[in-house]
C-alpha positions as CSV (number, residue, x, y, z in Angstrom):
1,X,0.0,0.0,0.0
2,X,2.8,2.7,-1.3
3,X,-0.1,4.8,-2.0
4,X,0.7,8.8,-2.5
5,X,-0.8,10.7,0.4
6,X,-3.8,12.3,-1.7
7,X,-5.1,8.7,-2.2
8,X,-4.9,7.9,1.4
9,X,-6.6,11.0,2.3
10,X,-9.2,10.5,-0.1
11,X,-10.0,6.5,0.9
12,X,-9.6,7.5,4.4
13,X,-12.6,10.9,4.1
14,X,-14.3,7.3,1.9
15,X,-14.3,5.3,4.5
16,X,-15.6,7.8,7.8
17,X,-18.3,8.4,5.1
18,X,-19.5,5.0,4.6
19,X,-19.3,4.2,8.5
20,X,-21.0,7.4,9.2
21,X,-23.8,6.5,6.6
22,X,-24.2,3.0,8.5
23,X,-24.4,4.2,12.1
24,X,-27.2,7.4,10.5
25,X,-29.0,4.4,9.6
26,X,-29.0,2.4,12.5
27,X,-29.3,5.6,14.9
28,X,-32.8,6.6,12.3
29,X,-34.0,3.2,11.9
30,X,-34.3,2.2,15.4
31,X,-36.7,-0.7,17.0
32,X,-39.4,1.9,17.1
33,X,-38.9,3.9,14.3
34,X,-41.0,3.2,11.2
35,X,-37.4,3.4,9.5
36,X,-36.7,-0.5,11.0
37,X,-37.8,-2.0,8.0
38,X,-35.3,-0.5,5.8
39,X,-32.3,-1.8,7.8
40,X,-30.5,-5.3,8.8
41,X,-28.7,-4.2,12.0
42,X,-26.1,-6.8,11.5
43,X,-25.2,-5.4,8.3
44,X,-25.2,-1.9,9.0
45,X,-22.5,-3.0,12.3
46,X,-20.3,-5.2,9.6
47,X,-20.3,-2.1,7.8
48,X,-18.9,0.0,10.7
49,X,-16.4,-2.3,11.7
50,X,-14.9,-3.2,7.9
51,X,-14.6,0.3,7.9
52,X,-12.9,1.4,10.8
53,X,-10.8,-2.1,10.5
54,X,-9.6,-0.5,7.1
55,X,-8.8,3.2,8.4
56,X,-7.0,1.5,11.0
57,X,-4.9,0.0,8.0
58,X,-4.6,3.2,6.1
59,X,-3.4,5.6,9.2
60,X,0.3,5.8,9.8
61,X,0.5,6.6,13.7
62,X,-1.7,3.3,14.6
63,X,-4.6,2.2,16.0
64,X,-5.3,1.9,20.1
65,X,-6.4,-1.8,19.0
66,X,-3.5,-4.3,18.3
67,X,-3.7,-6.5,15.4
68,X,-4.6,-9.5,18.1
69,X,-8.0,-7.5,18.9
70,X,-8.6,-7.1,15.5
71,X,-8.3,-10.7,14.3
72,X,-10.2,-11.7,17.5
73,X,-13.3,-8.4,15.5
74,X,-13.3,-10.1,12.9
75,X,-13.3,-13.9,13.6
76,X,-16.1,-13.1,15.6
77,X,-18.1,-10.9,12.7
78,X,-17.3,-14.2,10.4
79,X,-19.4,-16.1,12.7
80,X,-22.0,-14.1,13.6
81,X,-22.4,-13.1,10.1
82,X,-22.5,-16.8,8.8
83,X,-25.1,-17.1,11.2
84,X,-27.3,-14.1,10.5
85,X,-26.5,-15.4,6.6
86,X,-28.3,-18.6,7.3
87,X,-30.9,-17.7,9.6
88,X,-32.1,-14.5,6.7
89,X,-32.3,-16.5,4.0
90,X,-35.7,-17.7,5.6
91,X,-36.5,-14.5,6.9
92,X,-38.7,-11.9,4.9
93,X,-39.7,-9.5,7.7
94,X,-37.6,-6.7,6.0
95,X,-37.9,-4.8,2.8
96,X,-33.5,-4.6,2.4
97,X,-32.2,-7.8,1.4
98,X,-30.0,-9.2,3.8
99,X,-26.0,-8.5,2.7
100,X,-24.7,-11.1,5.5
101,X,-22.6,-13.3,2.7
102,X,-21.2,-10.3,1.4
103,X,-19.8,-9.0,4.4
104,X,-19.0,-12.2,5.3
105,X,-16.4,-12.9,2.8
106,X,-15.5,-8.7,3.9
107,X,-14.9,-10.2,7.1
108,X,-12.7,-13.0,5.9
109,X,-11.2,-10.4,3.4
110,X,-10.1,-8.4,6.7
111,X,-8.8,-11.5,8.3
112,X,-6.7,-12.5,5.5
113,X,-5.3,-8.7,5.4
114,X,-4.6,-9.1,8.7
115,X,-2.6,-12.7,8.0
116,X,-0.7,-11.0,5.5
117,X,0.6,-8.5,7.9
118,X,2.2,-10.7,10.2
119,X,4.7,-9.1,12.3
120,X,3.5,-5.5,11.6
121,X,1.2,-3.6,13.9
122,X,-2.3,-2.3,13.1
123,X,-1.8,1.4,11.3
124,X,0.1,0.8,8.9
125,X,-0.3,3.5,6.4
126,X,2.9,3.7,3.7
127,X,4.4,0.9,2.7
128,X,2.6,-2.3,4.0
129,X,4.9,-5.2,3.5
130,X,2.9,-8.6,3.3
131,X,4.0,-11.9,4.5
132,X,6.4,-13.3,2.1
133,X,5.2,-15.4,-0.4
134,X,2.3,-17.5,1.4
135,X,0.7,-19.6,-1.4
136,X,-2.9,-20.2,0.6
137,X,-3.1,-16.2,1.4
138,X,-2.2,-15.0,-2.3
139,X,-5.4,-17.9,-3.4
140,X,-7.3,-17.1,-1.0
141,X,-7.1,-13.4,-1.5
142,X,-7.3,-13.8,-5.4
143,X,-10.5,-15.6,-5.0
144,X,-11.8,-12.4,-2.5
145,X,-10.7,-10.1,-5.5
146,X,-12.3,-11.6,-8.1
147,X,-15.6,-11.9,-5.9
148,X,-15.2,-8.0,-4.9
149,X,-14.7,-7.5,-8.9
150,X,-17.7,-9.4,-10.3
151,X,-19.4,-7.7,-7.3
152,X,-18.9,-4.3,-8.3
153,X,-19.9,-5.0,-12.2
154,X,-23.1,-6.4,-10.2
155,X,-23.8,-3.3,-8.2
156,X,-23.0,-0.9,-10.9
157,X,-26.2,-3.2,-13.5
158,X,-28.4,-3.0,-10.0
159,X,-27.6,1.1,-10.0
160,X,-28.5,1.5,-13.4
161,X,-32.1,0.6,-12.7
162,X,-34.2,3.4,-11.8
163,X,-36.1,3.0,-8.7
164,X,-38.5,5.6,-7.3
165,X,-38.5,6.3,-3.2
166,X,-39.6,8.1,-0.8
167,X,-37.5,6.7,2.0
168,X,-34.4,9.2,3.1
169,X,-31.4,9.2,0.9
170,X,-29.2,7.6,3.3
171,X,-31.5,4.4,3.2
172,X,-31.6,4.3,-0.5
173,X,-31.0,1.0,-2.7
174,X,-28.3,3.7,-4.5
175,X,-26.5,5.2,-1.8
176,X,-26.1,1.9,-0.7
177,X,-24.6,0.4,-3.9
178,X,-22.2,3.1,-4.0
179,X,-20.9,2.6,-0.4
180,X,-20.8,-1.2,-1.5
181,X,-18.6,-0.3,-4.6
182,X,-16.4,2.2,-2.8
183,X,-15.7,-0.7,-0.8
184,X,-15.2,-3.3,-2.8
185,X,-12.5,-1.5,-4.4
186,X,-10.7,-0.1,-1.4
187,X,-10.5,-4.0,-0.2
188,X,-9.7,-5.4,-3.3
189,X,-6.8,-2.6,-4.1
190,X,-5.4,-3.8,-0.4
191,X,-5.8,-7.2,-0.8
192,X,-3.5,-7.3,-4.3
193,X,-0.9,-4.8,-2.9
194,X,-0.4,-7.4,0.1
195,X,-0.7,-10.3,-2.1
């Protein structure tokens, strides 16, 4: 991640926006707002933590978590998110399809980002070295990459349809896609520069 300072800057305002947008949603949609409907809690916290977990990455001076804590984050989002994955796919109670497999394989994403930076401490900034060489990481991360990839072609055909709404812009199918995409790219874009 030898990325010039600009593009740090500008992935770092990314990602404070797309937590920010996730915990609007979760303070608005409440259990007893009318809002609820529009929102999978679980997904809106997997959201908050990929993102902080990656602006920990990005900053130079560090994070107050070590890399032990944030293994131990996102081992434990892989599970509950596996979970919440197979318990929504019978649920229909809410109007936003559940996004538990996607930030699911985020989660593992982060996890294998975290592998790769054995030996280094979280906040990394400039210059992340990877692991040497590890032939599991290098598939396992090319197989995250080309998910994130075909994802993003996905999201960008599901933004091109036009949908009408009256729900708040920060709950909409767009806004959402967008976040999703910003995302996808930031984690992929790590992923090969530690691969």
């Amino acid at each position: 991640m030898g990325a010039p300072m600009p593009v740090l800057v500008m992935q770092g305002v990314a990602l404070v926006l797309i937590a920010a947008l996730a915990v609007t949603r979760l303070a608005r949609a409440h259990p007893a707002s009318v809002l609820r409907v529009h929102v999978r809690r679980e997904d809106e916290a997997a959201e908050v933590l990929m993102s902080l977990g990656m602006l920990a990455m990005l900053l130079p001076t560090g994070w107050p978590i070590p890399r032990s804590g944030w293994l131990a984050l996102f081992a434990l989002a892989a599970v509950v998110l596996a979970v919440a994955w197979v318990r929504g796919r019978r649920e229909t109670a809410c109007c936003v399809p559940s996004q538990c497999g996607h930030h699911l394989l985020g989660s593992v994403a982060m996890l294998l980002m975290l592998a790769a930076m054995a030996g280094h401490s979280a906040g990394h900034g400039h210059g992340v070295q990877s692991a040497p060489g590890n032939p599991v990481l290098i598939v396992a991360a090319g197989v995250v990459v080309a998910y994130f990839a075909i994802d993003v072609g996905v999201c960008v055909v599901r933004g091109r349809k036009r949908r009408e709404s009256a729900v708040p812009l920060v709950f909409r199918h767009r806004t959402r896609l967008i976040a999703r995409v910003g995302m996808n790219v930031m984690m992929a874009g790590m992923l090969v520069s530690m691969s």
